[in-house]
C-alpha positions as CSV (number, residue, x, y, z in Angstrom):
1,X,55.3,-20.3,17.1
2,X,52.5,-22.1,15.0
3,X,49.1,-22.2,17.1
4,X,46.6,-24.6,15.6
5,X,43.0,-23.5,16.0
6,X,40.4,-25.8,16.7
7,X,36.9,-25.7,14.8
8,X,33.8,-25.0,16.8
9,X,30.4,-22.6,16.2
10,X,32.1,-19.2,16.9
11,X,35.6,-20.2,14.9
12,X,33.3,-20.9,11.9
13,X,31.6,-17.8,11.8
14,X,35.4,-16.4,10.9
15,X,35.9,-14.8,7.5
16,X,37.5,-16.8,5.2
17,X,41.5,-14.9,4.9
18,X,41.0,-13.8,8.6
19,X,44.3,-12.8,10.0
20,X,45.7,-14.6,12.9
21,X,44.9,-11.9,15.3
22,X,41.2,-11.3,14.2
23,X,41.4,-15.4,14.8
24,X,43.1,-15.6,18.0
25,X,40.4,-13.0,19.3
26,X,37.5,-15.4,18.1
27,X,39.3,-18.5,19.9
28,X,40.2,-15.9,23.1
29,X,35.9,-15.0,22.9
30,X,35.5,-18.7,22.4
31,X,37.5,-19.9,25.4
32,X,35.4,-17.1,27.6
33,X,32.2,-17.5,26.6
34,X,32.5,-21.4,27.2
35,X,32.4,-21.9,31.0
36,X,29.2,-19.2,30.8
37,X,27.7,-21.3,28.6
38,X,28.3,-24.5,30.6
39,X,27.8,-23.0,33.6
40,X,23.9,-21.6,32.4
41,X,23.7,-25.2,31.0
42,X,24.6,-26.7,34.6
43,X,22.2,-24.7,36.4
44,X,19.2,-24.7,34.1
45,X,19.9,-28.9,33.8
46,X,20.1,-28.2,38.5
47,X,17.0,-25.9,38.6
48,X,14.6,-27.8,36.2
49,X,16.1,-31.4,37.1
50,X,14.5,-33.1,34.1
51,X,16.6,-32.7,30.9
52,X,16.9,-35.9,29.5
53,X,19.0,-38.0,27.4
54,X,16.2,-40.0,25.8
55,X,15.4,-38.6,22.0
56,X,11.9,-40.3,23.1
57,X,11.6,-37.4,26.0
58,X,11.2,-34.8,22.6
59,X,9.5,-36.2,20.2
60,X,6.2,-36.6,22.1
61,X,3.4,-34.4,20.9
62,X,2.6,-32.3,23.4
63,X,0.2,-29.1,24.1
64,X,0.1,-27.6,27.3
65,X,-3.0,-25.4,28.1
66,X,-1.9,-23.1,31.4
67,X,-4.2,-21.9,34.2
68,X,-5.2,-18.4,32.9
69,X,-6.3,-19.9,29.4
70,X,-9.4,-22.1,31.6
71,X,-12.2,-21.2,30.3
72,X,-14.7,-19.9,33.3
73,X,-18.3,-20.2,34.1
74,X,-19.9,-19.0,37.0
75,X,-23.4,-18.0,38.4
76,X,-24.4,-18.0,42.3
77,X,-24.1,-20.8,42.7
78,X,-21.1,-22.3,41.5
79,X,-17.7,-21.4,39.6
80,X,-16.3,-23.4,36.9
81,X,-12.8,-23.6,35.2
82,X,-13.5,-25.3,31.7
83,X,-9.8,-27.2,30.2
84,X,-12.4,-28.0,26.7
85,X,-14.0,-24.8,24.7
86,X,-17.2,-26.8,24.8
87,X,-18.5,-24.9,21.9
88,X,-17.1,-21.6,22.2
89,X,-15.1,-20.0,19.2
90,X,-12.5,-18.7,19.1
91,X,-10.4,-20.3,22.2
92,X,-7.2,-22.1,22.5
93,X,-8.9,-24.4,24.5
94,X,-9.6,-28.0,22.9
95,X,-12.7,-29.7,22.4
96,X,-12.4,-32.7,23.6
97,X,-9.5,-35.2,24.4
98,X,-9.9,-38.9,22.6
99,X,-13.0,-40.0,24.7
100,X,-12.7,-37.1,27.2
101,X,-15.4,-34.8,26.5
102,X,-15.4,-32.4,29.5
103,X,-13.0,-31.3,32.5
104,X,-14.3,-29.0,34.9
105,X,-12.3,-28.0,38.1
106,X,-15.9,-26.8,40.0
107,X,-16.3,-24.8,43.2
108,X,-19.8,-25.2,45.2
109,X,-20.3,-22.0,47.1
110,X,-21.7,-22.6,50.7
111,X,-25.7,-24.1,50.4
112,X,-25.3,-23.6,46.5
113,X,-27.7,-26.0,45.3
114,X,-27.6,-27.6,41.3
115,X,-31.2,-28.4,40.4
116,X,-32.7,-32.1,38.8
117,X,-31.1,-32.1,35.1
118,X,-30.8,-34.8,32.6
119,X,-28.2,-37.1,31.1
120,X,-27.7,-40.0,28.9
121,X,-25.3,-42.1,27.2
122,X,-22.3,-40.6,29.0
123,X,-20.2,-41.6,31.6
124,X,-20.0,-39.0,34.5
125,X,-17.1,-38.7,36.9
126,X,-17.1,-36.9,40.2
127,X,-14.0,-36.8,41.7
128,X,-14.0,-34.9,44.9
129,X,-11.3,-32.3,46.5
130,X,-12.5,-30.0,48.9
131,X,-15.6,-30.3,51.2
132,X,-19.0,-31.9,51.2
133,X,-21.5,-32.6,48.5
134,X,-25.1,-34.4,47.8
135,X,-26.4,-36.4,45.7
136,X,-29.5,-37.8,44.5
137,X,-31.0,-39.7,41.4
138,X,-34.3,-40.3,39.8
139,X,-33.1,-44.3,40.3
140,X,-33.4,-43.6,43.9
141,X,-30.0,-43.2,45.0
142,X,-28.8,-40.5,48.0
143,X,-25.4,-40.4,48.9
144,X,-22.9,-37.7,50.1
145,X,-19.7,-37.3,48.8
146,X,-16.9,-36.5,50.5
147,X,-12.7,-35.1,49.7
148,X,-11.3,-37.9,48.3
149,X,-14.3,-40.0,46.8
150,X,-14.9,-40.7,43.6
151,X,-18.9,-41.5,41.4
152,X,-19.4,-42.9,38.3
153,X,-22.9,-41.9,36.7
154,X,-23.1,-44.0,33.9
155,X,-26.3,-42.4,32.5
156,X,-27.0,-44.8,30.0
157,X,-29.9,-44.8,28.6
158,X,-31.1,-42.0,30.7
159,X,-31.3,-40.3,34.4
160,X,-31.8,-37.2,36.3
161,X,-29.6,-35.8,39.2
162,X,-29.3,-33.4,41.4
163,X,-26.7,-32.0,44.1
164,X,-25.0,-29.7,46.2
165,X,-22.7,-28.0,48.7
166,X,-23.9,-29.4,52.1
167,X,-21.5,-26.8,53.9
168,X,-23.3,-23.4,54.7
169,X,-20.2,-22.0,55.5
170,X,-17.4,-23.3,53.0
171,X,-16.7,-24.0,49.4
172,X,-16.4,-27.1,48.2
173,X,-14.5,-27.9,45.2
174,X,-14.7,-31.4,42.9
175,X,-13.1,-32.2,39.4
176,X,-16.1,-33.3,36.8
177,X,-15.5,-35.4,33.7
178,X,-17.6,-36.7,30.7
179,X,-16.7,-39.4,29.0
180,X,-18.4,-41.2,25.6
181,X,-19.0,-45.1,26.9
182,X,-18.5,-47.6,24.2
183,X,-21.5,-49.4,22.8
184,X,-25.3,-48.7,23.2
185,X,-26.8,-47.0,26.0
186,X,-27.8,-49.4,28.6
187,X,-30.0,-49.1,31.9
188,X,-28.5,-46.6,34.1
189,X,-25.7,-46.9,37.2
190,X,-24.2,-45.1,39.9
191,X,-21.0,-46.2,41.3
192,X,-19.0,-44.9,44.8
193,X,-15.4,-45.2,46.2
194,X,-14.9,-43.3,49.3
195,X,-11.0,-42.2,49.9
196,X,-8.5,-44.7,50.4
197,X,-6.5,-43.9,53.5
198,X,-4.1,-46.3,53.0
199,X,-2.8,-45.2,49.9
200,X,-0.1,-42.6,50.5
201,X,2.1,-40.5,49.0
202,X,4.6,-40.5,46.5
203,X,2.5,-43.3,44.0
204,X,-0.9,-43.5,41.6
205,X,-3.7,-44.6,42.7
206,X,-5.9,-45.7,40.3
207,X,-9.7,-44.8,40.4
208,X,-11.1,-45.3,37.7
209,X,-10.4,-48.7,34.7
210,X,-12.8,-50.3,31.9
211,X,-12.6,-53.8,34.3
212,X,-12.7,-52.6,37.6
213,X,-8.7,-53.8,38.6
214,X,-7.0,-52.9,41.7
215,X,-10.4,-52.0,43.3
216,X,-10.9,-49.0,40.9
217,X,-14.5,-48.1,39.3
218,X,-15.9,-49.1,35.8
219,X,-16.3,-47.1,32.8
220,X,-17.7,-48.5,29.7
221,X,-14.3,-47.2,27.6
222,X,-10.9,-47.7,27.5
223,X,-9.8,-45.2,30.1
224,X,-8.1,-45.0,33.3
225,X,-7.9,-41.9,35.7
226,X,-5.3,-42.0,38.5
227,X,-4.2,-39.7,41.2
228,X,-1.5,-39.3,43.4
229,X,0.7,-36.6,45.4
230,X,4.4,-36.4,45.6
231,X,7.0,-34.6,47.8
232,X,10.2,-35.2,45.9
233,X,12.0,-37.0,43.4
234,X,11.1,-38.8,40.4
235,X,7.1,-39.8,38.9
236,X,6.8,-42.3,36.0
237,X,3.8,-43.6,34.9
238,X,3.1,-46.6,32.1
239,X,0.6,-46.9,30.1
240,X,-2.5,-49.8,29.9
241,X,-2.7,-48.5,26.0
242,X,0.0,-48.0,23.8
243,X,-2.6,-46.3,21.4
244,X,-3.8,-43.9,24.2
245,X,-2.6,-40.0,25.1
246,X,-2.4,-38.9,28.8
247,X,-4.1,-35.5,30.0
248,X,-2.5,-34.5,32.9
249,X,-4.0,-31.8,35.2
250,X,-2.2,-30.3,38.5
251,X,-4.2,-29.7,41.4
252,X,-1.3,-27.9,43.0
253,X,2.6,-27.3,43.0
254,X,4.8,-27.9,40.1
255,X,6.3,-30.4,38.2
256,X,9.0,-30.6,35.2
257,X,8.7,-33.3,32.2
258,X,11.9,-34.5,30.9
259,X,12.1,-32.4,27.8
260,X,11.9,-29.2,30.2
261,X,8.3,-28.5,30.0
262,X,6.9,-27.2,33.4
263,X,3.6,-27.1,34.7
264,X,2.4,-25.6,37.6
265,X,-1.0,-25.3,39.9
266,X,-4.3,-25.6,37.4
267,X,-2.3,-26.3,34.0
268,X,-2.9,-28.9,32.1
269,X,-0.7,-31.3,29.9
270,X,-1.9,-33.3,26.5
271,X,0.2,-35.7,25.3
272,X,0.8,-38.6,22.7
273,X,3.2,-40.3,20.6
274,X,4.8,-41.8,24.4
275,X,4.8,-45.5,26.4
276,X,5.3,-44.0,29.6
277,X,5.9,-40.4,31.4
278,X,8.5,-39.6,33.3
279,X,8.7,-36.0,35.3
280,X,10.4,-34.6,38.2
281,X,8.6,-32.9,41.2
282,X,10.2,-29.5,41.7
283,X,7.2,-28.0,44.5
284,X,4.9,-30.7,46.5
285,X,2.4,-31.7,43.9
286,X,-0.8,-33.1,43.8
287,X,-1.5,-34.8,40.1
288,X,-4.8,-35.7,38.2
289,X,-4.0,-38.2,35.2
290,X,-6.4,-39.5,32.4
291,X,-5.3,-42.2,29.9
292,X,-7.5,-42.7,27.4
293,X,-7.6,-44.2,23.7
294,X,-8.2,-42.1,20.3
C-alpha cells in the first residue's frame, strides 16, 4: 500500500532519502503533536480573549512601561510614581509623550501640606482618585478637590499654588499631568469639573479637549484625556487625531490589547501608528487615556 505524505513544518525538517519508516514516524509525531498545539492555541486565544485577525492589531508601535519600572519620589509628605525619567539617566522610562511632559500617580499622606511654588507656560492637570485635597492660587482662587474631579491650571504666563491633603487621617491619591499649551503664554486660568455621577460604567468619559465638547475642560493643545471603568467585554476607543498616539495608564485590574499585550494595575501603554484601540477587559478595570498629537 502507497501512503502519500502530506507537507507541513515537521515533514520538511525530514532528510532528504529518508526511509518510509523514519517518515511515517515524523507524520505519526506530526499527527500527535497537532491537537497539543491546537489545543494551547485554543486556550491561550480563551484566557487572553484578544488575538485578533486584523494585521492593523500588530503593526502598531507600541512600548509598554510596567508598574515596577515607575520611577518613585517621596518625602513626608507625599509619594510619587513617575511614568517620564524627568531628567534622570539611565532609565527605561521616557521623557516625555508628544505634548505630555509629566505623569505622576501621587499619594498625599494625611495633613501633608505642598508649599506656594511657581509655574508658567504649562498646562496642569489634576485629576483626582482617592480622598480630599486643597487648593489655592496667588489669582485668588480656593477650592477643594474631591475623587472624581478634575483642574486645569493653565499657568500661562505665570502663577503660584499651593495644596494639600485635607484628611488628617487618610491618604489621598490624584493623577498629575503637564502638558506644553500651544502658542504664547497668556494671563493665567483655573478650571474645575466636579465628578459626573451620571456617567457610568462600561464607556469614556471625556474630561479634558482643546474646545471644551461634551462638557469636558480646555487645554491650549491638541489633547484629550478620558476615563472610564469596565466590568466585562469589549473597549474601543477612536481617535479625534489621526496624527496622535494614546498613553494609556490602568488605575487598577487588567486588560488585554488585541495583539496579546496585557497590562495590569499601574502599567502603562504608549502607542502609535493606530486609528482606534480595541482591548478586552479580563479583571474589572478602571482606565486613564491621553490622546495627544506629536
Amino acid at each position: 500500500m502507497m501512503v502519500k505524505l502530506s507537507p507541513g513544518p515537521l515533514l520538511n525538517n525530514v532528510p532528504e532519502g529518508a526511509s518510509v519508516v523514519q517518515k511515517g514516524y515524523q507524520y505519526l509525531l506530526l499527527m500527535l503533536m497537532s491537537p497539543l498545539l491546537k489545543w494551547q492555541y485554543d486556550n491561550r486565544k480563551s484566557a487572553l480573549g484578544c488575538l485578533s485577525s486584523n494585521k492593523n492589531d500588530y503593526l502598531m508601535d507600541l512600548k509598554k512601561l510596567i508598574a515596577q519600572e515607575r520611577g518613585l519620589l517621596q518625602n513626608h509628605e507625599f509619594k510619587g510614581h513617575l511614568l517620564f525619567s524627568l531628567g534622570q539617566q539611565g532609565t527605561s522610562r521616557p521623557d516625555r509623550f508628544g505634548t505630555v511632559i509629566v505623569f505622576n500617580d501621587d499619594e498625599l499622606f494625611p495633613g501633608s501640606e505642598i508649599g506656594m511654588h511657581p509655574h508658567q507656560h504649562t498646562e496642569i492637570i489634576t485629576y483626582m482618585i482617592e480622598g480630599q485635597e486643597s487648593h489655592r492660587d496667588s489669582l485668588g482662587n480656593y477650592q477643594e478637590l474631591s475623587a472624581g474631579d478634575i483642574q486645569v491650571i493653565s499657568s500661562g504666563s505665570g502663577i503660584m499654588h499651593a495644596g494639600g491633603n485635607m484628611s488628617s487621617v487618610a491618604n489621598a491619591r490624584h493623577l498629575q499631568i503637564w502638558i506644553v499649551p500651544n502658542g504664547e503664554p497668556s494671563a493665567p486660568s483655573l478650571q474645575l469639573k466636579t465628578k459626573d455621577e451620571g456617567n457610568g460604567k462600561n464607556k469614556w468619559e471625556l474630561l479634558i479637549s482643546p474646545n471644551g465638547e461634551d462638557n469636558s475642560l480646555i487645554v491650549k493643545q491638541a489633547a484629550w484625556i478620558s476615563q472610564g471603568s469596565w466590568s466585562e467585554g469589549s473597549v474601543n476607543y477612536s481617535f479625534h487625531d489621526r496624527m496622535s498616539g494614546l498613553l494609556l495608564y490602568v488605575l487598577e485590574g487588567k486588560i488585554c490589547l488585541m495583539n496579546g499585550t496585557e497590562a495590569g494595575t499601574g502599567d502603562s501603554l504608549f502607542i502609535n501608528d493606530l486609528s482606534e484601540l480595541s482591548l478586552n477587559v479580563i479583571k474589572d478595570c478602571r482606565l486613564f487615556l491621553i490622546e495627544t498629537t506629536f
